[in-house]
MMTF fields as JSON, N, C-alpha, C and O atoms, coordinates in Angstrom:
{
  "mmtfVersion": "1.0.0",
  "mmtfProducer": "UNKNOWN",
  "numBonds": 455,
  "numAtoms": 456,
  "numGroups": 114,
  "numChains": 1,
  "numModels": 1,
  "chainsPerModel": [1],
  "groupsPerChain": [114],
  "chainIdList": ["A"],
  "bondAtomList": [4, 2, 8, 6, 12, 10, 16, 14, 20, 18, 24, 22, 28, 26, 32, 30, 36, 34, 40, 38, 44, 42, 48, 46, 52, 50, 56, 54, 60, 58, 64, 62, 68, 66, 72, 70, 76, 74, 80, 78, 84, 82, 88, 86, 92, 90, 96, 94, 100, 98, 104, 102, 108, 106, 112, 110, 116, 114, 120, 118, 124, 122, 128, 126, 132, 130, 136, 134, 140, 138, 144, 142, 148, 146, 152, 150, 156, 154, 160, 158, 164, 162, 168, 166, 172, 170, 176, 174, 180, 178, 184, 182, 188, 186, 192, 190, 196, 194, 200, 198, 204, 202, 208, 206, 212, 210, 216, 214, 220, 218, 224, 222, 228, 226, 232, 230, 236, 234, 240, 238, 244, 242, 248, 246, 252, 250, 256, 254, 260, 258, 264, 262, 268, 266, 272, 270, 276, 274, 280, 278, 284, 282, 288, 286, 292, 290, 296, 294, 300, 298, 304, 302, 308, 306, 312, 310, 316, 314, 320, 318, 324, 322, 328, 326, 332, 330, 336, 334, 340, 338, 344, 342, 348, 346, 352, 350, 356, 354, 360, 358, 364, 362, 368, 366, 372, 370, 376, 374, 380, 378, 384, 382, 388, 386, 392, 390, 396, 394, 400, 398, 404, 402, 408, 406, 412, 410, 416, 414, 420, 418, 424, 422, 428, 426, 432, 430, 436, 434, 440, 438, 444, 442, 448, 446, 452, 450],
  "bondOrderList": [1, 1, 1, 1, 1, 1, 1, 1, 1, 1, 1, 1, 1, 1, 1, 1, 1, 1, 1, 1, 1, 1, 1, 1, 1, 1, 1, 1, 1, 1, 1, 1, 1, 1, 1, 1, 1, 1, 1, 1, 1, 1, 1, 1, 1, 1, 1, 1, 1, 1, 1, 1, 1, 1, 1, 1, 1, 1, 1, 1, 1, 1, 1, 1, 1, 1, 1, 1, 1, 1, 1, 1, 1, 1, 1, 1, 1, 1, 1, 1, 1, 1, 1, 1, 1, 1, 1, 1, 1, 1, 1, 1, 1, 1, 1, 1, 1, 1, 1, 1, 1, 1, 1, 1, 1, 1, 1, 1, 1, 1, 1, 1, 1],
  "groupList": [{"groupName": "UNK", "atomNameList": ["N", "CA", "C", "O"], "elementList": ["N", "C", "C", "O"], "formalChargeList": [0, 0, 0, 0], "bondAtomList": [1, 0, 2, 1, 3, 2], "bondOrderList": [1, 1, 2], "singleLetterCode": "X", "chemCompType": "L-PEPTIDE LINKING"}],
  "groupTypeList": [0, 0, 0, 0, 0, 0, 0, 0, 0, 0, 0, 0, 0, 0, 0, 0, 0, 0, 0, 0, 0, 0, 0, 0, 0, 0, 0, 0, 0, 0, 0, 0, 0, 0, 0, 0, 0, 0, 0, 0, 0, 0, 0, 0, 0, 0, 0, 0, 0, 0, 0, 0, 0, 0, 0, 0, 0, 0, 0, 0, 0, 0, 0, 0, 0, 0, 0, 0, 0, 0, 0, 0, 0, 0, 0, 0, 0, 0, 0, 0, 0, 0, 0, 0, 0, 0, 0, 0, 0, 0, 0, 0, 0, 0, 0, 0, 0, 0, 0, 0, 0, 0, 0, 0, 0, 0, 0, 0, 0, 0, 0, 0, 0, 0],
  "groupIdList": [1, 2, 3, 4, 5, 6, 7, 8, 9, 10, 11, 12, 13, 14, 15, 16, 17, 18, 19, 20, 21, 22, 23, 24, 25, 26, 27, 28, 29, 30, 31, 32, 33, 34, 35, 36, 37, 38, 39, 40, 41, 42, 43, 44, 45, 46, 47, 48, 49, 50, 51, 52, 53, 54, 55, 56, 57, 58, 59, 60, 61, 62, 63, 64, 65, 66, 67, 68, 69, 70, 71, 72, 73, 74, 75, 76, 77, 78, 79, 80, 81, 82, 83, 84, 85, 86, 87, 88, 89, 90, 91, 92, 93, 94, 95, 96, 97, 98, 99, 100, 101, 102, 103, 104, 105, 106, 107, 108, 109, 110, 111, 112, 113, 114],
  "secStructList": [7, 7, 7, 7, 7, 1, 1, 2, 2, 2, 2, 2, 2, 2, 2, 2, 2, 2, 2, 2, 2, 6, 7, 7, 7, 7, 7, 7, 7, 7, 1, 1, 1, 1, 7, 3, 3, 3, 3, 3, 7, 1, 1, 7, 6, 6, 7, 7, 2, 2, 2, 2, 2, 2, 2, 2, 2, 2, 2, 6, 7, 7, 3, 3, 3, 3, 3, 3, 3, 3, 7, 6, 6, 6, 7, 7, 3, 3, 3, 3, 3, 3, 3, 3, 3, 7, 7, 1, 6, 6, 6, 4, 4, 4, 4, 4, 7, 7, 1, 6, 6, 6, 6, 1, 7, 7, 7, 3, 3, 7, 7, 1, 7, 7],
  "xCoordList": [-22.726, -21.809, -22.589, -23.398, -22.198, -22.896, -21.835, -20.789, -22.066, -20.956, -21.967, -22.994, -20.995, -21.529, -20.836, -19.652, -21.485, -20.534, -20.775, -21.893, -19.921, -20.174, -20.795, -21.205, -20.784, -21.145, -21.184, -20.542, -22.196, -22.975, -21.759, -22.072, -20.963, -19.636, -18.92, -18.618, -18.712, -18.922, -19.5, -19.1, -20.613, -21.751, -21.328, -20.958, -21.427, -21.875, -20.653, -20.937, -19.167, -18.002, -17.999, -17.41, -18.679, -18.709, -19.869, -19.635, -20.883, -21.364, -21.527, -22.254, -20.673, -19.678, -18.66, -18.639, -18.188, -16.927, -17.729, -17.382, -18.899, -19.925, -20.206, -19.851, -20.867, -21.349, -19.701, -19.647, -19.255, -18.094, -17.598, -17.333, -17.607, -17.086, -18.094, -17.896, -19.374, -20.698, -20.884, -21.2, -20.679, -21.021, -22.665, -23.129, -23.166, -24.674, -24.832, -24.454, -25.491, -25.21, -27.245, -27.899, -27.799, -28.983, -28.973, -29.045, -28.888, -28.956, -30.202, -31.315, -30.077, -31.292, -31.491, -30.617, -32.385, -32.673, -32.619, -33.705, -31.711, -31.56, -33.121, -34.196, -32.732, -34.386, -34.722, -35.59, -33.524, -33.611, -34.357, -35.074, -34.226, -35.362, -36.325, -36.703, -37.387, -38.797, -39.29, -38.888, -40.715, -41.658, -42.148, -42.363, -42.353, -43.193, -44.465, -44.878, -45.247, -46.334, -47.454, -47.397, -48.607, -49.426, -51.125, -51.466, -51.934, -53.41, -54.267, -54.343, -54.786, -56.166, -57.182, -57.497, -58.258, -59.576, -60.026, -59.44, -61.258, -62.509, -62.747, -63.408, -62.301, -63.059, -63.991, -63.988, -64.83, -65.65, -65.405, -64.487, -66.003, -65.966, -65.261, -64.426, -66.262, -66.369, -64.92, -64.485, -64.371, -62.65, -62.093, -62.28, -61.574, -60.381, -59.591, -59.598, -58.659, -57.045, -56.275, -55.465, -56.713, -55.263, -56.3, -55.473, -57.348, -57.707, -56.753, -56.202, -56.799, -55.368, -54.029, -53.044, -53.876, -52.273, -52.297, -51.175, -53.071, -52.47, -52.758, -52.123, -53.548, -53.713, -52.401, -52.005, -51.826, -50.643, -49.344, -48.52, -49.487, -48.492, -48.273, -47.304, -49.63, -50.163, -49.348, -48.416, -49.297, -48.511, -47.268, -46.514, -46.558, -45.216, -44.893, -43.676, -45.49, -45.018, -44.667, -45.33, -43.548, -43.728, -44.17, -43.572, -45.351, -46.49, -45.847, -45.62, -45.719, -45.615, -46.588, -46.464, -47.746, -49.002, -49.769, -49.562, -50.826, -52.342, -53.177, -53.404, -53.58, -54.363, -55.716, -55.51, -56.948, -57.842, -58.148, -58.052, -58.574, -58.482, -60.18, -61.107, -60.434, -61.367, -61.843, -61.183, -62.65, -63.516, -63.121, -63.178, -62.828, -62.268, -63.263, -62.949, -64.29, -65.461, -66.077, -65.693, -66.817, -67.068, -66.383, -66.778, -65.053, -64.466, -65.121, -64.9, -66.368, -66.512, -65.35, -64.342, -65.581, -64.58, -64.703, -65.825, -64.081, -63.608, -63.772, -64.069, -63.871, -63.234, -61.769, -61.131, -61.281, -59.381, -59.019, -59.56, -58.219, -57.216, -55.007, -54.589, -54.374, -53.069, -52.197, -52.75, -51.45, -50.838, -49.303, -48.765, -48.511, -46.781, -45.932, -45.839, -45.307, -44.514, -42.875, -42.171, -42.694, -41.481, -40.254, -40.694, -39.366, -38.961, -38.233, -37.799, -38.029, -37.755, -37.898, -38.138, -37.646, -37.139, -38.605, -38.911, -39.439, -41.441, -41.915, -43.139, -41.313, -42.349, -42.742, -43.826, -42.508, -42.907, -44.221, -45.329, -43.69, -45.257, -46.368, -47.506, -46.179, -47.819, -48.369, -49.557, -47.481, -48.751, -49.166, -49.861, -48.596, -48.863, -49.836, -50.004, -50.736, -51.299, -52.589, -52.67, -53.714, -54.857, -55.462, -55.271, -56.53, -58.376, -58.754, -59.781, -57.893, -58.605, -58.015, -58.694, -56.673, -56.409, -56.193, -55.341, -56.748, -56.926, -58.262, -58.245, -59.424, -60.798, -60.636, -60.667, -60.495, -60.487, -59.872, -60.671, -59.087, -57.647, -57.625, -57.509, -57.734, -57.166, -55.772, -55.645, -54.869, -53.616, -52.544, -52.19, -52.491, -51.781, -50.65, -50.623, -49.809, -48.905, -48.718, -49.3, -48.027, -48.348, -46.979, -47.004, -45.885, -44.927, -44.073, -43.158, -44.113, -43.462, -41.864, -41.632, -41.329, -39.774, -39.45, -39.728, -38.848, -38.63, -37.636, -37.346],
  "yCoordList": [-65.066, -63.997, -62.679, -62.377, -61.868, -60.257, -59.527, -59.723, -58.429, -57.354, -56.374, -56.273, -55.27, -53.59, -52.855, -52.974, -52.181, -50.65, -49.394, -49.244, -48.585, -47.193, -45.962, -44.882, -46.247, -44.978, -45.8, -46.817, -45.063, -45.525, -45.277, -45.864, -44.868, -45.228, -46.764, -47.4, -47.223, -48.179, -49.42, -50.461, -48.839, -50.096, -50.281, -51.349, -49.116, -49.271, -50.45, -51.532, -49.882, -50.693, -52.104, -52.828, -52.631, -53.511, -54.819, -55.956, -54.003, -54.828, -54.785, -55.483, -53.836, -54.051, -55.257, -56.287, -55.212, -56.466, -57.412, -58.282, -57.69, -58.88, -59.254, -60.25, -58.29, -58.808, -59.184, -60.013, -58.856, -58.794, -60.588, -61.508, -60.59, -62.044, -63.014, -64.196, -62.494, -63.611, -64.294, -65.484, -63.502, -64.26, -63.768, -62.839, -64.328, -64.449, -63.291, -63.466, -62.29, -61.479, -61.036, -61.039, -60.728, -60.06, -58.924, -59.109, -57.644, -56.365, -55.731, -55.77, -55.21, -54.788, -53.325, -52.547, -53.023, -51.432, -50.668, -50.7, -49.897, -48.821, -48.571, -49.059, -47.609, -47.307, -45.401, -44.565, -45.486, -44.154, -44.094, -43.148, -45.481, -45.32, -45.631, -45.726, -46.027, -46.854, -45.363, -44.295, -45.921, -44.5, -43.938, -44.68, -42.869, -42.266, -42.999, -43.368, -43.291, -43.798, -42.489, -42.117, -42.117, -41.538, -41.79, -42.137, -41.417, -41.515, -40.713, -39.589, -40.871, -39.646, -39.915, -41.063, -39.121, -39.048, -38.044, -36.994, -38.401, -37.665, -37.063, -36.061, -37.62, -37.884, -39.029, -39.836, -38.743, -39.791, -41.251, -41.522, -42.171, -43.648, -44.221, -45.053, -43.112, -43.456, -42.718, -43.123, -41.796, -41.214, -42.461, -43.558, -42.304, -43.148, -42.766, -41.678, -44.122, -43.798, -42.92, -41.995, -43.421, -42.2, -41.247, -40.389, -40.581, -39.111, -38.238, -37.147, -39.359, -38.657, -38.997, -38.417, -39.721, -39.95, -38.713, -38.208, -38.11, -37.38, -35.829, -34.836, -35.843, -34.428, -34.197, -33.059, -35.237, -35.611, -34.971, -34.168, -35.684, -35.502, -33.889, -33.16, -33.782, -31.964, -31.333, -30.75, -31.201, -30.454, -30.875, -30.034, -32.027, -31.701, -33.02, -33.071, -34.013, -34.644, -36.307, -36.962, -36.66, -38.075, -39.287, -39.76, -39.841, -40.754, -42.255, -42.645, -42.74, -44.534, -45.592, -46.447, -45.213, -45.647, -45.326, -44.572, -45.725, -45.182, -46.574, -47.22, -46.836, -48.301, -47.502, -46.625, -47.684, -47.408, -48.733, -49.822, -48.543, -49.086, -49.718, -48.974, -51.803, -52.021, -52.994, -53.419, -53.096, -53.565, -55.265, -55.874, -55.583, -56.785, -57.947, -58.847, -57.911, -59.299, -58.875, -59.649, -57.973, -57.714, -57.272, -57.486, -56.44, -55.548, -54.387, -53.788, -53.907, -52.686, -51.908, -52.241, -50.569, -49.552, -48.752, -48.632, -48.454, -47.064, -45.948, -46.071, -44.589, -43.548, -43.412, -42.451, -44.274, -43.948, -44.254, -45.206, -43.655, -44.167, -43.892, -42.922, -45.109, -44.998, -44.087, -43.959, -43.672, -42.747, -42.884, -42.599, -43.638, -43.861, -43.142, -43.368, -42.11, -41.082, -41.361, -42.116, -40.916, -41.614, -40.318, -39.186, -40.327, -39.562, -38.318, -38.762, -36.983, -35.873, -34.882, -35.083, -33.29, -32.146, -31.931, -31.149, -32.409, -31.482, -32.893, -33.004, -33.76, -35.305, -34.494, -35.0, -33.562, -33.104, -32.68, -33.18, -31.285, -30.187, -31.196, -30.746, -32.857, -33.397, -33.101, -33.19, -32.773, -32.715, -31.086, -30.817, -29.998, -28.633, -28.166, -26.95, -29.165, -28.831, -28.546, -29.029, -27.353, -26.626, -27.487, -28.476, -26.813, -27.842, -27.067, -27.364, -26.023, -25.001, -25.676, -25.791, -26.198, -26.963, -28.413, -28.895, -29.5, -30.275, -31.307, -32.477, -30.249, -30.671, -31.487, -32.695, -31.143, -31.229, -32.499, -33.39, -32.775, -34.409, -33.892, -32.729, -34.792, -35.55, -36.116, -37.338, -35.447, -36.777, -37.163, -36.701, -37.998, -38.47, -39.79, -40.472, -39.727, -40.263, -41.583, -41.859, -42.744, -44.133, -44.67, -45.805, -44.142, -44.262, -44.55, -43.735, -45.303, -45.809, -44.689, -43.919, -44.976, -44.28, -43.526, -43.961, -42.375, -41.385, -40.648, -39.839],
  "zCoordList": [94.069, 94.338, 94.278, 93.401, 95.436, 95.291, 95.148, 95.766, 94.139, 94.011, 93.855, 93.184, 95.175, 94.681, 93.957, 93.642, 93.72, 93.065, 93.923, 94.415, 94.115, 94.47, 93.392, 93.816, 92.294, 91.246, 90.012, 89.747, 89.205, 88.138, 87.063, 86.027, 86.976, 86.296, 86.376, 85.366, 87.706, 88.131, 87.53, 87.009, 87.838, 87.146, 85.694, 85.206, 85.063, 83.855, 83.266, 82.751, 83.511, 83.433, 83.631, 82.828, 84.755, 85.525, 84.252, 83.842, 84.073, 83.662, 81.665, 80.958, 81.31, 79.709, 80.252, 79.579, 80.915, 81.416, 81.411, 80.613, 82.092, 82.048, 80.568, 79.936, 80.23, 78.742, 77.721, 76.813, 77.905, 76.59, 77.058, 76.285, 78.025, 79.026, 78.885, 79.164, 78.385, 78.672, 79.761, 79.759, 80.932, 82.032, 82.107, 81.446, 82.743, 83.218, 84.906, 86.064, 84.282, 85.797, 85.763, 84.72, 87.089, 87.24, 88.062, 89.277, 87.569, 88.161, 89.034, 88.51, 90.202, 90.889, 90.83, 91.214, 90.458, 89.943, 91.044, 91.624, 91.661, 92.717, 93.162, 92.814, 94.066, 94.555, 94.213, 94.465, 93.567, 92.342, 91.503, 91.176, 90.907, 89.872, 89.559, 88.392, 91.237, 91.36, 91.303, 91.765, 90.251, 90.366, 91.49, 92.45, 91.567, 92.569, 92.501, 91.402, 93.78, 93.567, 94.736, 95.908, 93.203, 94.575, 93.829, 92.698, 95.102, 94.864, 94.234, 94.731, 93.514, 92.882, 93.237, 92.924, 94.043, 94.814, 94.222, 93.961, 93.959, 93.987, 92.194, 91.92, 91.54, 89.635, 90.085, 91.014, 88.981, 88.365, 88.164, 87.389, 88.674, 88.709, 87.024, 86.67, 86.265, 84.89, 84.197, 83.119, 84.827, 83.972, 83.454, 83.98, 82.666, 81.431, 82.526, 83.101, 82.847, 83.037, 81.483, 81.544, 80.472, 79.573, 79.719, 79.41, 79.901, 80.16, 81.13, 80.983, 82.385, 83.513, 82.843, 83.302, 81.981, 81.819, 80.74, 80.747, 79.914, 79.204, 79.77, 79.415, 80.458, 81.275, 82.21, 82.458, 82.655, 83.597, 82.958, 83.396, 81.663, 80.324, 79.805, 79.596, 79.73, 79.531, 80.587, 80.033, 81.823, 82.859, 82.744, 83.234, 82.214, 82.304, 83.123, 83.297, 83.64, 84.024, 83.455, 82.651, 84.089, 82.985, 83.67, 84.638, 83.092, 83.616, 82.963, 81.818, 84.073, 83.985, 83.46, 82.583, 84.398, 84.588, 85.189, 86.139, 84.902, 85.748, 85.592, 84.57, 87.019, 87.71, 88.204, 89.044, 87.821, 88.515, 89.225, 88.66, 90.675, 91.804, 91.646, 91.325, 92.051, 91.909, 93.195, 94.143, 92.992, 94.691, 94.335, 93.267, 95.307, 95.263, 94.955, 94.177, 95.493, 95.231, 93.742, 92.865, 93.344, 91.881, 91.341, 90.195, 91.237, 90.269, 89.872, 88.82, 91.189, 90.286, 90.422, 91.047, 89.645, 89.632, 91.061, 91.553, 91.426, 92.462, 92.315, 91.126, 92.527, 91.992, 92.276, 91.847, 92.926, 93.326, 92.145, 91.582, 91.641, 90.382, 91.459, 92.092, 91.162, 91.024, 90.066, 88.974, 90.129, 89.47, 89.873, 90.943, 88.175, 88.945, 87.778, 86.572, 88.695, 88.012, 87.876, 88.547, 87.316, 86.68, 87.317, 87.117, 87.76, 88.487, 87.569, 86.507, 87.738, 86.962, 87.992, 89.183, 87.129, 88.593, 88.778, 89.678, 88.182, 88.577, 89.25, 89.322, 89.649, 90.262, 91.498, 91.788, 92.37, 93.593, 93.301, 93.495, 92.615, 91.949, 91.899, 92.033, 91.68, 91.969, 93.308, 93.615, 94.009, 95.161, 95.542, 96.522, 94.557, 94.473, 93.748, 93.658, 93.032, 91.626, 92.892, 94.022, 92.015, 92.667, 92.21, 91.503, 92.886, 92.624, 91.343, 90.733, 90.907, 89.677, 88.536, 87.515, 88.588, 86.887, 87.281, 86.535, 88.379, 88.175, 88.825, 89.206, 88.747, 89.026, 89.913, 89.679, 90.737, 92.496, 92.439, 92.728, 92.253, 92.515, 94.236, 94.623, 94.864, 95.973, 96.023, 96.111, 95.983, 95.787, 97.48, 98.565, 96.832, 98.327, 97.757, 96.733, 98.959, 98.573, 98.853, 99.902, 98.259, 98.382, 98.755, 99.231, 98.65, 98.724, 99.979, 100.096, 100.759, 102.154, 102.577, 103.509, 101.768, 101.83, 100.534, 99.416, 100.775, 99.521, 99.652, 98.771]
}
């Protein structure tokens, strides 16, 4: 059985009625609340992912995760690192930030539909 809801009032109701009933239900997370996904070019092979997650953190934004990107036959490292932002009113400003407070980031966006 599929059931929608129109509004997160909705939901929330919908699935207190589930639990209180113990029926067995599996919810699919809107596409509201998949992180932003974008690219970082041009740091050092050798950067820590939490060096960018907390410099990330430092500006204000709220960081999911950070994947530095690796060559598929050895695993060396890349310099690309992933970067998945968790959505809030500053997730845009990532792609506004200068080359002066974030040592020349490359960012680009990974994100198909937004």
């Amino acid at each position: 059985m599929h059931v929608s809801t129109t509004s997160s009032k909705d939901h929330r109701e919908l699935t207190e009625y589930l639990d209180k009933q113990e029926i067995q239900y599996y919810v699919v997370p809107s596409r509201a609340e998949n992180p932003i996904k974008t690219i970082i070019k041009g740091l050092p092979p050798y950067t820590t992912t939490d060096e960018i997650k907390e410099g990330l953190i430092a500006k204000g934004f709220k960081v999911a995760k950070v994947n530095q990107l690796r060559r598929f036959k050895d695993k060396k490292p890349h310099p690309i690192f992933q970067v998945h932002l968790l959505k809030s009113e500053n997730v845009k400003g990532i792609y506004n930030l200068d080359s002066r407070t974030t040592s020349l980031l490359k960012l680009k966006s990974t994100n198909v539909k937004q």
